[in-house]
N, C-alpha and C positions, 0 to 999 in steps of 0.2 A: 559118263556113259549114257547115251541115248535108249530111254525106254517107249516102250508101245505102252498105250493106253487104253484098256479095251471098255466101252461105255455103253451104258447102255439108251436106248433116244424110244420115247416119244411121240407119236405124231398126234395132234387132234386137229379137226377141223371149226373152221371156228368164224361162220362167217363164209366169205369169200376165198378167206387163207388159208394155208397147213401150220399150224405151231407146233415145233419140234420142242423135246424137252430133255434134258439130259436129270433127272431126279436127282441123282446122289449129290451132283456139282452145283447144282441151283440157276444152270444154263439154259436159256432158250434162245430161240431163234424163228424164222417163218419163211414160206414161199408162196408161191401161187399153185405148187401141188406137194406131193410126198418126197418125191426124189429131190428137187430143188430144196424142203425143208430139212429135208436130212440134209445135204451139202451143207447149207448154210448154219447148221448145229453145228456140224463137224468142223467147220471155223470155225466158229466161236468157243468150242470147248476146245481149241488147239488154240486160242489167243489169250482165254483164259488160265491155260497151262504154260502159255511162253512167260506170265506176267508173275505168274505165281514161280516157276524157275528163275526167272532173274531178281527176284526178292528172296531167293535161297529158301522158301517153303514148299514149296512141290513134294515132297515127299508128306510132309507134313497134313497137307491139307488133303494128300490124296486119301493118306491113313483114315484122319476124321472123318471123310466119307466114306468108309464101308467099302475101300479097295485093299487088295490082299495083292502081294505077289506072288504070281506063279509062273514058272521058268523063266523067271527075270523079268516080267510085263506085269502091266499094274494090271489087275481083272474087277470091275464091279462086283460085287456079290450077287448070286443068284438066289432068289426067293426058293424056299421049298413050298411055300404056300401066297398067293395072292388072289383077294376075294375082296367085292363089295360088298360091303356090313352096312347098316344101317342104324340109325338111334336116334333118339326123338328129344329136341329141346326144348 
């Protein structure tokens, strides 16, 4: 059975480019603006999900990432809290 993937991306600029980033999967991607680097995320973390189901771990590696299923679709986790901290080396 075919499930949805819901992920969360990404974008920083960086340069000239957009770098998309998918955090939980360790996926990224780029464009020359926002919507192009979202697309091009969004392959890459659908190529890197074809690679990981036909090596029979898909579910597996979606778990270690911090995806849960809810009504049948993987969902990333949503922060209740995210904040820049600071600390001195």
């Amino acid at each position: 059975m075919r499930r949805r993937v819901v992920f969360r991306a990404e974008v920083f600029q960086e340069g000239e480019l957009y770098v998309s980033l998918c955090p939980e999967l360790g996926v990224s991607s780029f464009g020359e603006d926002v919507p192009t680097a979202q697309r091009s995320l969004q392959e890459a973390v659908e190529a890197f999900l074809e690679g990981c189901e036909s090596l029979g771990t898909l579910d597996e590696v979606l778990e270690e990432s911090g995806f849960v299923l809810e009504d049948g679709n993987w969902v990333s986790r949503r922060p209740i809290s995210e904040e820049l901290l600071v600390t001195s080396s």
